[in-house]
N, C-alpha and C positions, 0 to 999 in steps of 0.2 A: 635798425635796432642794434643797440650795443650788447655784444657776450654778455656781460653780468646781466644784465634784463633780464638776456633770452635765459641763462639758468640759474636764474634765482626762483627760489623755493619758498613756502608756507614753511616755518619753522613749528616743529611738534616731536613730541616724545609720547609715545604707544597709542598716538592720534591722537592725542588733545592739545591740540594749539597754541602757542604762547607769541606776541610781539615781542620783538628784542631793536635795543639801541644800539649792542656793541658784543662783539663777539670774538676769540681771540684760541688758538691753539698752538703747543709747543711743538714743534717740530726738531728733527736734526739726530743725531748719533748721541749714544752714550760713551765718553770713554775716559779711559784711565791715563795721568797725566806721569811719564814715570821719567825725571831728570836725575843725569848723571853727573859727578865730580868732572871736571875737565872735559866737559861737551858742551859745544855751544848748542846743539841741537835734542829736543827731547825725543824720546819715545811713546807716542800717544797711541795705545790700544783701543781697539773698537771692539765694544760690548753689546754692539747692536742699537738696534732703532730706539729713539727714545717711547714711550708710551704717550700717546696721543690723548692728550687730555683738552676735551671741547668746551670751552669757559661762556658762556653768555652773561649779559644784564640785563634781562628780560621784565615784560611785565604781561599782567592781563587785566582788559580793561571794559568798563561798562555796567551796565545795569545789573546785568549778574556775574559781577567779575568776585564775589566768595562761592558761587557754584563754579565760576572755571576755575578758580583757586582750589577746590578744594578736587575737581579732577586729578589736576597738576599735582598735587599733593600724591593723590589715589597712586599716580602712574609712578613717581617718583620713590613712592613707599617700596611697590612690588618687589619682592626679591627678580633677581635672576635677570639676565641680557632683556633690552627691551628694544624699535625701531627708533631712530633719532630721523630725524628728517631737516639734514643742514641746510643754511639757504643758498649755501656755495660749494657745500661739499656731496650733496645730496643723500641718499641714504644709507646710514651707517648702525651696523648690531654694537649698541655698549650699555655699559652699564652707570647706573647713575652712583654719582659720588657726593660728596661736601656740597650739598644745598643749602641755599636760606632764603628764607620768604621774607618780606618785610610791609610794615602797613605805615602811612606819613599821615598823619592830621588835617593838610592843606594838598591831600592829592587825595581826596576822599573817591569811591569809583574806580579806584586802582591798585592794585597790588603788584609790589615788583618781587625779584624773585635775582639771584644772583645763582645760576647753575652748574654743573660741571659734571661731566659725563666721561666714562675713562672707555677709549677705545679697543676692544681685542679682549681675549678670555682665554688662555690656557687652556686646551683642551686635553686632557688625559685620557689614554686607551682603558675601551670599557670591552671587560670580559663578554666575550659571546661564545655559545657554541660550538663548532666547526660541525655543522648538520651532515656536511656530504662526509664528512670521514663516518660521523655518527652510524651513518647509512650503509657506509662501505665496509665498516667494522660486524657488522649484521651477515655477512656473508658467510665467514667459515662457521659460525653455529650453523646456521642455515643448512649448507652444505654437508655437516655430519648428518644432521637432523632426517634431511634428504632419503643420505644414505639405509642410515637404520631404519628409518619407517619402511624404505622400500623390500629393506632384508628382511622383516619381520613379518611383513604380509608373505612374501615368497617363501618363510619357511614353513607354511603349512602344507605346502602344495607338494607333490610327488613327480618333479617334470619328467621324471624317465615312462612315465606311464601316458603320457599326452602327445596327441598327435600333431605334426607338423601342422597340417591345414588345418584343424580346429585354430590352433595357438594363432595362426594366423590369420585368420575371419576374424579370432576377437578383438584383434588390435588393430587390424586395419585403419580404425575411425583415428584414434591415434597415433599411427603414422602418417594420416592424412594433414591431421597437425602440424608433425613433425617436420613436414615437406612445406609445408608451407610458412613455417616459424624459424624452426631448427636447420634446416639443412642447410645455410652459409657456416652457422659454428658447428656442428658436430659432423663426418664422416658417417656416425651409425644409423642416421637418417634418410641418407643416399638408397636405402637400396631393403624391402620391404623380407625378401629372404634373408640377407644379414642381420637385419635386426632381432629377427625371429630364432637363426640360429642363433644369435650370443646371448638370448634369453633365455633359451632351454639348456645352454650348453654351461653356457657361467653367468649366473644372472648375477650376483655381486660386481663379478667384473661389466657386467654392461652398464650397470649405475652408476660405478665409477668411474668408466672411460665418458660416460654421456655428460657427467656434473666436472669433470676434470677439462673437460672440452669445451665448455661454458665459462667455467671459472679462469682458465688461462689465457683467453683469450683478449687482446691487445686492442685497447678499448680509445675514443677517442674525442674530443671534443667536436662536434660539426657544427655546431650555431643555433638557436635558438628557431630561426626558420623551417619552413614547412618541409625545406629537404634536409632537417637538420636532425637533433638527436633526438628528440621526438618522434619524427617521424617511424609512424606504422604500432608505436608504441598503444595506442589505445585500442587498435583492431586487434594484437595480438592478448590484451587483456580481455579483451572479450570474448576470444575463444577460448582462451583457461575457464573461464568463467564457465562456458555452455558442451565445454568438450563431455565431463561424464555425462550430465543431461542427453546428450544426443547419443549416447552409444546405447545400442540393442544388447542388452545383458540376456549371453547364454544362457541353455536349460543346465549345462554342465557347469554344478558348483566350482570345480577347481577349475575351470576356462572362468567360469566369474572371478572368479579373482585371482587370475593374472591378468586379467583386464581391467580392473579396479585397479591391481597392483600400476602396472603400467601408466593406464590414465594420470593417475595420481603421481608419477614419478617424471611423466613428461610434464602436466600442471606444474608440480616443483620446479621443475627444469627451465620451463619459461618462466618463472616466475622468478627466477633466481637471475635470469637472464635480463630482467627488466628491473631490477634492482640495482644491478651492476650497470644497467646503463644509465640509469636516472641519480648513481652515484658519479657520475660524469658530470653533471651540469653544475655548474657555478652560478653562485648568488649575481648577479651582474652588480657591481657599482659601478655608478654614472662618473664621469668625468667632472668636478667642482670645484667650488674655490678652496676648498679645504682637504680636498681630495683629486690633487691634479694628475697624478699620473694615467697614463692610458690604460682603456681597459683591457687591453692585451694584457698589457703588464700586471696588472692588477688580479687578472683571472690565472696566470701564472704565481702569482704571487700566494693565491688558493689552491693551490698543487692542480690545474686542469688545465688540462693538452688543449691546445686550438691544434687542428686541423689543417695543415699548409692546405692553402689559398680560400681557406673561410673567409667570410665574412661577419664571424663572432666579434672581432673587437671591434666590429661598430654597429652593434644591434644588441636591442634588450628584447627579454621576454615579454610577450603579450598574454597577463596575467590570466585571461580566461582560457586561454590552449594548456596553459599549465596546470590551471585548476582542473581543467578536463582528465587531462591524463592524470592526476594525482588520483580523483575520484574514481576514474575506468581502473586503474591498477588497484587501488584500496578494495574496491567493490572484488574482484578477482581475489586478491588474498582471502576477505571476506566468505568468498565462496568454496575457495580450494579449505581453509581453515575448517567450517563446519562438517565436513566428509573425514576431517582427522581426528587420528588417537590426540588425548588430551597433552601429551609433549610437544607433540609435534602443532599442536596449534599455539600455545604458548608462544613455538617460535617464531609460526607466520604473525600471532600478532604483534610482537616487539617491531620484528621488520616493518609492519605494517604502520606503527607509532612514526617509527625513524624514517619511513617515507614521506607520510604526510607532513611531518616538521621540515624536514627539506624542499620540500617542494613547496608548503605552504610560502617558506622563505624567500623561495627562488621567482614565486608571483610575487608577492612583496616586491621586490626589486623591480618589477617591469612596471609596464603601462597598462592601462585597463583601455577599453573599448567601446563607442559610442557608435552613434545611431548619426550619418549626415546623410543629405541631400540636396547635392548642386542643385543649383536653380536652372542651369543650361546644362546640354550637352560642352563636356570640354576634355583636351589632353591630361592625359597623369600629370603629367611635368608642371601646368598650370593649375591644378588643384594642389598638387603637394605644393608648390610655395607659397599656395594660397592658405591653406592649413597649418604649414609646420616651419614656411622660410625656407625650405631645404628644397629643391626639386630632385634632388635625388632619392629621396624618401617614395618615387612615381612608383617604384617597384612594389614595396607593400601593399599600396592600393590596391594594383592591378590584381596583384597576386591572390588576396585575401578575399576580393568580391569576385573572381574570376573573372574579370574584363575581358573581351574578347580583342580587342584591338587599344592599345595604352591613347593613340589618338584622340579616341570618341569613348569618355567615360560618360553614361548614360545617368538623363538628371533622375535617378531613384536611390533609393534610399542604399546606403553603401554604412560598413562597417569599418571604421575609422579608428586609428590608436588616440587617444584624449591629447596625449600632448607629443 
């Protein structure tokens, strides 16, 4: 078979079909012809590509060639970019231009049609948001807000009159927290007598070394992946969530609340913590025709740190891990919010807006997840190029359905990214 055979095409515009006799487009450079006095040689500037204008003389023919006529019309009308489908060039985004239809007396059954379609569209930057600053701009209200509700609960209380171990039983359940959330970013978490002295001793100053300890700390891109910035992010909203629930509230009113105090100033604290990290993550854009730079560069170009030796710039979100954690952390503000004075919930809920817009975002940008199941037992590396072309892609397989061996993926039903 010869080339043009093998890629020639049905000729159509927004899929309605037209025959064509003869077909024709301008190609070449634009430029400017600029001759000098006493030069045998001119200066020819280049202005760029010419604009690609696809000419046909087409017709549509048949029994009901004014129902295809008047398709061809339909699609032609439409405003705005439509599919051309060349018979040599194959498929191209343009826009239709200087049309004419015509009807002959002795070609009854037929309509022809002389077309022209302009290649390419200017596309201009369209204002959008910038969510993650949105998000991250949430912080220092937050952070006063923090503070003063924790001062103001504390200052009803008389701590010279309280005993060390009371002070300590009540908080215990929230330092249990605290050790298991908190103690990589703050030192005050390390150690269940510290904590206690610097809450009887200077409790201002313990709020503010604990939210100054959070708030400073050197934050980082790690990937979209299960060992990534996500990660631990929904376990840790769900102890904000259930931490006051679970503590045994003292007979002694002023031990009640400095344990409410407390509770509520570590909830803050994590949750402040989980803002800041979820102001980390970047919208992913994919790599495109219209959008070719890498998306290293790209997530750089959104002010977010990749992580030396991630594997961020070549993974997108998987929209339901995201939607998860937006939901677990919302639900946690949610929950810390209703136990507050009415400013202080005002604040968790703005944060609360400016999270879920970010994140809503940031699944937007990924892939969503489906339901497969191999017909056989087979290797990761042969399912992912069976699925996606890639066989590199074996890892997320394995990773996501917890494959015991990447060799022998088992023929059941496995959860799969769509594309």
């Amino acid at each position: 078979m010869s080339e043009w055979r093998d890629r020639k095409q049905g000729a159509s515009f927004r899929g309605v079909p037209f025959w064509l006799d003869a077909d024709s487009v301008n190609v070449g450079r634009r430029t400017q012809l600029h001759e000098f006095p006493q030069r045998d040689q001119p200066f020819v500037e280049d202005l760029g590509r010419r604009t690609r204008q696809y000419k046909f003389t087409g017709f549509v023919v048949g029994d009901d060639c004014l129902s295809q006529r008047d398709k061809l019309l339909t699609a032609l009308d439409t405003p705005g970019p439509g599919e051309l489908v060349h018979p040599w060039f194959g498929r191209l985004t343009v826009t239709a231009g200087d049309c004419e239809v015509s009807h002959a007396r002795n070609e009854m059954g037929m309509v022809r049609f002389s077309l022209v379609f302009i290649d390419g569209m200017l596309v201009f930057p369209v204002q959008a948001p910038n969510t993650r600053r949105l998000l991250l701009a949430q912080a220092p209200t937050l952070l006063d807000s923090i503070k003063s509700r924790f001062r103001e609960a504390m200052a009803t209380v008389d701590l010279a009159r309280q005993r060390v171990n009371a002070v300590r039983a009540a908080v215990s359940g929230a330092y249990a927290f605290a050790i298991n959330f908190l103690k990589p970013v703050t030192s005050l978490a390390s150690d269940l007598d510290a904590l206690v002295y610097s809450l009887v001793n200077a409790p201002d100053a313990f709020a503010a070394s604990l939210t100054s300890d959070i708030a400073s700390l050197e934050r980082t891109f790690s990937g979209y992946g299960a060992d990534g910035s996500f990660s631990g992010s929904s376990a840790k909203a769900s102890g904000v969530a259930s931490l006051l629930a679970s503590a045994a509230v003292p007979d002694d009113p002023d031990l009640a609340v400095i344990q409410a105090a407390v509770i509520g100033l570590i909830q803050d604290a994590a949750l402040l913590d989980l803002l800041l990290d979820m102001a980390q993550i970047p919208i992913a854009i994919v790599p495109g025709v219209s959008e070719p730079a890498d998306l290293d560069v790209q997530l750089a170009q959104q002010g977010a740190t990749v992580a030396a030796g991630s594997s961020a710039a070549a993974t997108v979100p998987v929209a339901d891990d995201v939607l998860a954690v937006r939901d677990a952390i919302s639900e946690a503000l949610w929950a810390v919010a209703g136990e507050s004075p009415p400013e202080h919930f005002g604040v968790l809920s703005e944060a609360r807006t400016a999270l879920d817009q970010h994140l809503t975002e940031v699944a937007r940008s990924g892939v969503s997840l489906r339901t497969y199941a191999p017909v056989e037992t087979v290797p990761a590396l042969v399912l992912a190029y069976a699925l996606y072309g890639d066989a590199q892609r074996s890892g997320e397989i394995v990773t996501r359905n917890g494959v015991r061996h990447p060799g022998f993926v088992p023929a059941t039903e496995l959860q799969v990214a769509k594309t």
